[in-house]
C-alpha positions as CSV (number, residue, x, y, z in Angstrom):
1,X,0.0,0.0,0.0
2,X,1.2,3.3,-1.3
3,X,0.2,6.7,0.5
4,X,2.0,10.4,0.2
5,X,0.3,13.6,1.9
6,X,1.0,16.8,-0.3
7,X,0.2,20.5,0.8
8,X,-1.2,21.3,-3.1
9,X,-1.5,25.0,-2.6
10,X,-4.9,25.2,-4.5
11,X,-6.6,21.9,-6.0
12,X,-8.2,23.6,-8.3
13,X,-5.3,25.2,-10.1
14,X,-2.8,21.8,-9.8
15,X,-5.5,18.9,-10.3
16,X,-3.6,18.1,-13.4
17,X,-0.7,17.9,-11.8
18,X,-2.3,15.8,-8.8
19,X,-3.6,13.3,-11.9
20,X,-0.6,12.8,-13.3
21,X,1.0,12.2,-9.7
22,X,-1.4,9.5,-8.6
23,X,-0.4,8.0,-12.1
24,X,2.9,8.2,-12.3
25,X,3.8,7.0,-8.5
26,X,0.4,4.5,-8.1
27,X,-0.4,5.7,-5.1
28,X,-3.7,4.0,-3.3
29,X,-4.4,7.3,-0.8
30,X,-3.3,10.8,-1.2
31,X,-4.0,13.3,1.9
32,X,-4.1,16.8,0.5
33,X,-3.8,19.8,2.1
34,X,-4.5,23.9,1.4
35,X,-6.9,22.9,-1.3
36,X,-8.6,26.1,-1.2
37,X,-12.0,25.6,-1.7
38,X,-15.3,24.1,-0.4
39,X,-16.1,21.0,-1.4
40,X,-18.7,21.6,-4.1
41,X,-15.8,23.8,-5.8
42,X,-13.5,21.3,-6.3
43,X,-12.5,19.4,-10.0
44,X,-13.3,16.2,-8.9
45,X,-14.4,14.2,-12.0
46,X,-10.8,12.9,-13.0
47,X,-10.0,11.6,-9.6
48,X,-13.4,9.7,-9.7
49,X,-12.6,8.4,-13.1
50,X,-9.2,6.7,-11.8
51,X,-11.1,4.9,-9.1
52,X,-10.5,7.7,-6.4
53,X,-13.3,8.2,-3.6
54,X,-12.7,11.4,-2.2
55,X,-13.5,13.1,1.1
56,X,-12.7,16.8,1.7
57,X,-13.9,19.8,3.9
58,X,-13.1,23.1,3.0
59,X,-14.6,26.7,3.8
60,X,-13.4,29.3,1.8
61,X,-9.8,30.3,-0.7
62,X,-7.9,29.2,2.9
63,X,-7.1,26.2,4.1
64,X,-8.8,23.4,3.4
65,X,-8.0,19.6,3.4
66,X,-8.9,16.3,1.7
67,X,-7.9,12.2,1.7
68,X,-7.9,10.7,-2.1
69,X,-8.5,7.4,-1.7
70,X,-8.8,4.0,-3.9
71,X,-8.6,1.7,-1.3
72,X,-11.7,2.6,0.4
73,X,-13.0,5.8,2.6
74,X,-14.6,5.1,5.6
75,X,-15.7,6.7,9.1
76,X,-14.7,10.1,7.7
77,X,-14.3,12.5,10.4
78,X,-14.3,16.1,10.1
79,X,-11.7,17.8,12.5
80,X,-10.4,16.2,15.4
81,X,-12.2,16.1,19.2
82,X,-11.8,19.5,20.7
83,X,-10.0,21.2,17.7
84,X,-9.8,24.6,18.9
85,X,-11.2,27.3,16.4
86,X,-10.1,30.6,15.1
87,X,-11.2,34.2,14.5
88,X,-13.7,36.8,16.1
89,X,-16.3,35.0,16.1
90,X,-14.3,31.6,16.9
91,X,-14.8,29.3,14.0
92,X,-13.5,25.7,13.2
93,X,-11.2,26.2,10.0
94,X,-11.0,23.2,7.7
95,X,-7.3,21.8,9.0
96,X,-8.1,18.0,9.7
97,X,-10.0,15.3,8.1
98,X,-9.9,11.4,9.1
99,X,-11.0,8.3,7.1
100,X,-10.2,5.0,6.7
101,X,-8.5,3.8,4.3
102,X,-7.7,-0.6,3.9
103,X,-7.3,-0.6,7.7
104,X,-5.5,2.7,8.2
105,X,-6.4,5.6,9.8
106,X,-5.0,8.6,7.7
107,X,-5.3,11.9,9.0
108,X,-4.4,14.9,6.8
109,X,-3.4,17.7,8.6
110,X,-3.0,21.2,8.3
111,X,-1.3,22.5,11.1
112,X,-1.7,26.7,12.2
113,X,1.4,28.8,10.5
114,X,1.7,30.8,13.6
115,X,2.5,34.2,11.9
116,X,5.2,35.3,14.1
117,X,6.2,34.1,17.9
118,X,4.3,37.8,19.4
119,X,1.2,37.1,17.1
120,X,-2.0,35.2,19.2
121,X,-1.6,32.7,15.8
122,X,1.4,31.7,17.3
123,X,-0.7,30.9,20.8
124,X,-3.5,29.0,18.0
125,X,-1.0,27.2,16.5
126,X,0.2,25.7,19.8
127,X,-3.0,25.3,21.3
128,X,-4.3,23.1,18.0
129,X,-1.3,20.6,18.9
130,X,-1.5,20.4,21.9
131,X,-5.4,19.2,21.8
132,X,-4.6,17.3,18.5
133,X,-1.8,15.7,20.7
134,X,-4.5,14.7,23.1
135,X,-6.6,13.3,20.4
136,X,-3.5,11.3,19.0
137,X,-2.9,9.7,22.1
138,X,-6.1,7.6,21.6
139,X,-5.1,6.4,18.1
140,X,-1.8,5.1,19.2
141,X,-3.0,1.1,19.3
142,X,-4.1,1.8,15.9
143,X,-2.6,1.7,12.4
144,X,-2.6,5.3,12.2
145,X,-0.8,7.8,10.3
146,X,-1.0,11.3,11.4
147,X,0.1,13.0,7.6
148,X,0.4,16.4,6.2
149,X,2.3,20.4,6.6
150,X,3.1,20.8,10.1
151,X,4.6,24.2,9.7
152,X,7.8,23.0,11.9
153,X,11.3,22.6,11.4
154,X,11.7,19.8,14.2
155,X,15.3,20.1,14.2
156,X,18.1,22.6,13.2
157,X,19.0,20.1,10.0
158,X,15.4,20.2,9.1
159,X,15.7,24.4,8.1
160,X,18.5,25.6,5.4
161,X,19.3,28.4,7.8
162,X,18.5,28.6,11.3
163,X,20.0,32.0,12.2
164,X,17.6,33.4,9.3
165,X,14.7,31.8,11.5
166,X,16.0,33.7,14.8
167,X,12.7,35.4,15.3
168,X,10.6,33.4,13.3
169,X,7.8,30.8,13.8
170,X,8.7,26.9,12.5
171,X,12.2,26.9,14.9
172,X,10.9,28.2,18.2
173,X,11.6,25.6,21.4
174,X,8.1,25.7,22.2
175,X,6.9,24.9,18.3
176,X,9.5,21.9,18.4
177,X,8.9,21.0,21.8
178,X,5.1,20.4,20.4
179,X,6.3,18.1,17.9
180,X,9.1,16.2,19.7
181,X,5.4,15.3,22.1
182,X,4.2,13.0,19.7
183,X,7.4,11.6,19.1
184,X,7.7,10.9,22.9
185,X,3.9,9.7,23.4
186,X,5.4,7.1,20.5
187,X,4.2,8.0,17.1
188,X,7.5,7.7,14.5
189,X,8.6,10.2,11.7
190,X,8.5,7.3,9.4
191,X,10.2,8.8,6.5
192,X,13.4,10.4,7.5
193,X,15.0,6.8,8.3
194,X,14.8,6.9,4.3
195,X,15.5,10.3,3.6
196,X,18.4,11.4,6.1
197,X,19.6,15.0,6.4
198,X,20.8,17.5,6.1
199,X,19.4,19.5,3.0
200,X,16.2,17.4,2.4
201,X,13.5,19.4,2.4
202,X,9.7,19.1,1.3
203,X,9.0,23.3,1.3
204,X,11.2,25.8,-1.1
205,X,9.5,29.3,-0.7
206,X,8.7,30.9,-4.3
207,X,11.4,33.7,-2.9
208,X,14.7,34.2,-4.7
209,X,14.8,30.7,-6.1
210,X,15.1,29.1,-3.1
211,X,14.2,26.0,-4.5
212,X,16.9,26.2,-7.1
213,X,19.5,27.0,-4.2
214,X,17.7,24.3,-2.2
215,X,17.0,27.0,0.6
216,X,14.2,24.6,1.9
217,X,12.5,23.9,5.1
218,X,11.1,20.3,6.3
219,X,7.7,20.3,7.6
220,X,5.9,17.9,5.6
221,X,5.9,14.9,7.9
222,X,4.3,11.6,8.1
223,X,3.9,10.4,11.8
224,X,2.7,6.7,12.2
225,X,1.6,4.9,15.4
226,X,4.1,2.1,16.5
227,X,2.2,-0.8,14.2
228,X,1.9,1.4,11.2
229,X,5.9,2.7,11.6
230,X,7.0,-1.4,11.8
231,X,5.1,-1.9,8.2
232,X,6.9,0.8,6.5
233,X,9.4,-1.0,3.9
234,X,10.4,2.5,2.0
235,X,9.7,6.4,1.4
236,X,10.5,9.7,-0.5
237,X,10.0,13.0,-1.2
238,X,8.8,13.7,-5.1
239,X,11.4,17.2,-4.8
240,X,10.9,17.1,-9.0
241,X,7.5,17.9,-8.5
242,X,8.6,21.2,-7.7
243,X,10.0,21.6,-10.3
244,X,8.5,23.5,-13.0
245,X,6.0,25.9,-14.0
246,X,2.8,26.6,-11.8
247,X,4.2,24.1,-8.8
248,X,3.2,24.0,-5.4
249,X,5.6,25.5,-3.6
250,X,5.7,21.9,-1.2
251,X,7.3,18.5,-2.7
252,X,5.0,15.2,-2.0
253,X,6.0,12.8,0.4
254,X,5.2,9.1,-0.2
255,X,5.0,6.1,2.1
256,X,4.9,2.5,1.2
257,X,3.7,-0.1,3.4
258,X,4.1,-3.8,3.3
259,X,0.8,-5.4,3.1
């Protein structure tokens, strides 16, 4: 069983790309993420044609996120138990969907930016993993894979430049500190065993060619529970498929699992 997570940056302008993805890299479940639209707005007829059931949530041009899936989609879930909200009025954004897919639990993810470290997004972004943490725990027995952008750089080899992050979000002790909780309640970061630092990154801002100077960041992750982590037999990161004209400005990452 093949699955990847990709942040798409808009579904409706890359499905082509997205097509030719799941074709080229046969991949049975796909968890999307900043799709960008509601659900009746998306191009969904290809997919559909492969095979592809699809289950998505989105709200607006922000956000939004979706699991692509051939092998089945079951017990969808829209946003995780006591997923904080955001805005005035507090609203729930469309950052987390759950199905099942052949047995696995995929969650795709779309984890708060945080703005800046003085910004109350920063104090959003920590409060929606902390509570998704909490949620997590519960799915540990489970072959679960907790997928998508997390908007941190969990280490200092997973950021081209740290000292350019000095008073940034992504590199902060208490964003990393977050992260490193899942990895200490005992979900694994199953790809970087396969894709060892430094300079491997799955985000090159459209800035200054960074992706061109590989000035990338890692925070695309994949995070399974113990029994999903011990059927992992290989992974990647697609970097070609930001290559290009009209990319995403994030790589795909893909899983494969022994059956």
């Amino acid at each position: 069983m093949r699955i990847a997570t990709w942040n798409v940056n808009s579904l409706r302008s890359r499905i082509d790309r997205v097509e030719a993805f799941l074709d080229r890299h046969d991949v049975d479940v796909l968890a999307l993420q900043e799709t960008k639209a509601r659900e009746d707005q998306l191009p969904l007829m290809g997919l559909q044609a492969r095979g592809y059931d699809v289950a998505a949530v989105g709200v607006n041009q922000w956000n939004g996120v979706a699991v692509v899936s051939r092998v089945g989609l079951g017990d969808v879930e829209i946003g995780f138990p006591d997923m904080p909200g955001w805005g005035d009025p507090v609203a729930a954004e469309a950052r987390a969907i759950g199905a099942t897919c052949a047995g696995v639990r995929i969650w795709s993810l779309y984890v708060p930016n945080g703005r800046k470290p003085d910004d109350p997004h920063y104090v959003y972004k920590l409060d929606w993993m902390a509570r998704l943490r909490v949620a997590a725990a519960g799915w540990l027995d489970g072959q679960t894979a907790l997928v998508g952008d997390w908007n941190v750089c969990p280490t200092d080899d997973d950021v081209f430049d740290v000292k350019q992050f000095a008073k940034s979000t992504h590199v902060t002790p208490a964003e990393r500190e977050a992260f490193q909780a899942f990895l200490d309640d005992g979900y694994v970061d199953v790809v970087r065993p396969h894709c060892p630092g430094p300079g491997v990154y799955t985000y090159w801002d459209y800035y200054r060619q960074r992706f061109e100077r590989n000035r990338g960041l890692r925070i695309d992750f994949v995070l399974g529970s113990p029994a999903l982590a011990a059927r992992v037999t290989g992974a990647f990161i697609d970097r070609d498929e930001r290559a290009g004209q009209g990319a995403s400005d994030h790589a795909p990452v893909v899983v494969d699992l022994a059956d």
